[in-house]
N, C-alpha and C positions, 0 to 999 in steps of 0.2 A: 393340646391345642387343636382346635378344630378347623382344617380347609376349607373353604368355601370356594366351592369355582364353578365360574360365572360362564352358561353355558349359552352360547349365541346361535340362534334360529337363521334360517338364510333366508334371505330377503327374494324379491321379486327379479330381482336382475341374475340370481346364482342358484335360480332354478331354474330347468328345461321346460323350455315355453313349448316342445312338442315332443310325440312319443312315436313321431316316426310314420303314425300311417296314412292314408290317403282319405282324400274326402271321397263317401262312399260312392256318388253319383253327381250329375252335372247339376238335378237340381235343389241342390243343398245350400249352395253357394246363392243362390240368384233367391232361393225364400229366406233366407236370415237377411241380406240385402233388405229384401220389401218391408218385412217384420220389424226393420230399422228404422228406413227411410217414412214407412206412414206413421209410426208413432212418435218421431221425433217433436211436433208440435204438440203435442200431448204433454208429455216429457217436460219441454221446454218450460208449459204452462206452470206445472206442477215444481218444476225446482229452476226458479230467476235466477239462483246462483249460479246455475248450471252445475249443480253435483250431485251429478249420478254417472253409471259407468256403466256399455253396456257391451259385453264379452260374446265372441262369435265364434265356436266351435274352440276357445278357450278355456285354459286348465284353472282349476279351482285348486287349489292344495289346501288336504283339510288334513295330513299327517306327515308324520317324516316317513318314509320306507327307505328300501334297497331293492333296485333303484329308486331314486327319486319320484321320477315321474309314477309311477306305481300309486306314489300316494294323492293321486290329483285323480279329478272327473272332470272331462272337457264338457259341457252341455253345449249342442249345438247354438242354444242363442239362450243369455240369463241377462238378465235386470238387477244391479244394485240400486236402491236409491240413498241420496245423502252422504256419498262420499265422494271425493277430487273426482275428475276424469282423468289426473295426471298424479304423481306422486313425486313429489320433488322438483317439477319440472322433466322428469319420466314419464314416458307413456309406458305401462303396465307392460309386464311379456307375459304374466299370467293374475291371479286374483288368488291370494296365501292371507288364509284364513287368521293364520296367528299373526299376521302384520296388519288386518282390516279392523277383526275384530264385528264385523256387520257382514250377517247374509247374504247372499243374494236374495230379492223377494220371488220370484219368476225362472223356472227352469224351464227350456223342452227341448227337449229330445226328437229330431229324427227319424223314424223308424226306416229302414234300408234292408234286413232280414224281415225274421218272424217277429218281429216283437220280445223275444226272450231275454234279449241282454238289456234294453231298458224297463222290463219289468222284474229282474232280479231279485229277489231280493236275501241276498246269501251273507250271513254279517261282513261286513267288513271289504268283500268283495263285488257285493251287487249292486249296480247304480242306483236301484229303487232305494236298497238301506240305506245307502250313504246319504243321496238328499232327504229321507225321509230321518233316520238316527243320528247321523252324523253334523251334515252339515243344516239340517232343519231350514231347508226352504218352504216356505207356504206356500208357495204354487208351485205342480209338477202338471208340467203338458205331455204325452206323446202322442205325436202327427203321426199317423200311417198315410201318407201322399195317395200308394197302390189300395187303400181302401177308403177313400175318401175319408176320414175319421182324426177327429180328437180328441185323446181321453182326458181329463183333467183332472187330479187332484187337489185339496186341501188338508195341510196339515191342522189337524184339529187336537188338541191334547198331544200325545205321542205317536199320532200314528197318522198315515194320509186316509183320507176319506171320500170316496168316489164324488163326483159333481154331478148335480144334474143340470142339464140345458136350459136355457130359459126359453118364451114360447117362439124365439126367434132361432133356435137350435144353438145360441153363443154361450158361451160361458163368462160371466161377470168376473173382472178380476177386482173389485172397489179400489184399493188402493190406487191401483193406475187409472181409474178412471174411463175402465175401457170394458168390452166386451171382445173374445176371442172363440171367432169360430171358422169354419170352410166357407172359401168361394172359390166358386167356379169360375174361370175366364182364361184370356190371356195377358200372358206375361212374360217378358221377352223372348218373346215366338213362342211361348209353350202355353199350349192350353191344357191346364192340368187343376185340379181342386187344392186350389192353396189356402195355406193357411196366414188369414186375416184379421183386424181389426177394426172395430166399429166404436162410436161413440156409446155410453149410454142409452141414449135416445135412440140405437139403432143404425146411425149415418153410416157408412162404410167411412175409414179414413181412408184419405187418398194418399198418392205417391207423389213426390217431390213435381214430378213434369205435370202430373195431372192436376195440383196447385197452380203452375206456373199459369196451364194452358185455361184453366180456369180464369187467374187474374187478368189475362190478356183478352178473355171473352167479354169480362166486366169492363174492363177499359175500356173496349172497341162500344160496348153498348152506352157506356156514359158518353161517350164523345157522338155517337149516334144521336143521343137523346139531345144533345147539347149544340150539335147542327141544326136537328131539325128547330127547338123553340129558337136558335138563331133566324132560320129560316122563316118560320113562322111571323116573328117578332118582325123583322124586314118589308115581309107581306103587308102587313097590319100597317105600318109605317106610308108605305107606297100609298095603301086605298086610303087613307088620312090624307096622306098630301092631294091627289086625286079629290077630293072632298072640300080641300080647301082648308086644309088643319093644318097646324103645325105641332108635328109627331115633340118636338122638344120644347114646345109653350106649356 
């Protein structure tokens, strides 16, 4: 008689949502922030349902190891699309490949060193294999902040395939409907060459307040416009009566 046993994978909640080390630099945190914040309307356009998921310096599990965490790649900021933003009414503590079953489309990487450990690529241990062999993401980024630079990848067949720029220096990602390149500016108190998003068409996308500050410009200009032909219209009214007209005959 033949056993069968029924062998159970551990879910998102019974695995280690961190492996312990720190964020490499202060600004790590404040560009996955931006990378969020400007393309959420994007996003948004692109899944009404709102399901997509998108992971910030969070672990991927694409195997079982010893330890655990051993079998995960945190990418500093990745793009699912088309699945929950919540699981059960959970919010994720990491993104476990054998519970999703879907990609990530969009990985990037950080650069904080030389460059050596996200360009890797040693089976099983190097983050280049893993998103490129393993967990087959079609877009891989790595931002070097300290050289103003980002490299882009495309998985093409089996294997990633450098990008070239287009005449605006961005990289097209079509699916997300975006373009991904360096600017230059400031951004909470730091003027540093970040890495951003633009429309197709080239627009920079903006950030949550620079939306806001925008809508409140438009505002103040229609009610602008909307005093003045009141004003006007008044004027017009007065030299009528003055005339001998009656403005509501």
């Amino acid at each position: 008689m033949t056993t069968i046993v029924k062998l159970t994978l551990p879910d998102h909640t019974q695995l280690p949502e961190s492996n312990g080390e720190f964020v490499k630099n202060f600004q790590e945190h404040p560009q996955s922030v931006l990378l969020t914040d400007t393309i959420a309307p994007i996003l948004d356009r692109i899944h009404p349902d709102g399901n997509y998921c998108i992971g910030q310096d969070s672990g991927i599990y694409w195997r079982l190891a010893e330890p655990l965490e051993k079998g995960a790649e945190a990418p500093d900021w990745f793009y699912v699309p088309n699945v929950p933003a919540t699981l059960d009414g959970v919010v994720r503590r990491s993104y476990v490949m054998w519970q999703e079953y879907i990609s990530p489309l969009l990985a990037l990487e950080f650069v904080s060193g030389n460059g050596s450990e996200e360009r890797d690529r040693t089976p099983i241990k190097g983050k280049f294999w893993v998103y490129e062999q393993a967990i087959r993401i079609p877009y891989y980024g790595i931002y070097e902040v300290e050289k103003a630079s980002i490299e882009m990848y495309q998985l093409v067949g089996e294997s990633y395939v450098l990008m070239s720029p287009n005449d605006r220096g961005h990289y097209e990602i079509l699916p997300m409907q975006v373009e991904i390149g360096i600017w230059q500016g400031l951004y909470q108190n730091m003027n540093l060459p970040w890495l951003r998003w633009w429309d197709l068409e080239g627009n920079l996308l903006l950030t949550g307040s620079d939306r806001a500050d925008l809508e409140q410009q438009r505002t103040y200009l229609e009610k602008q416009r909307a005093d003045t032909a009141e004003q006007k219209l008044a004027e017009l009214e007065a030299k009528m009566r003055s005339l001998g007209i009656d403005p509501s005959a």
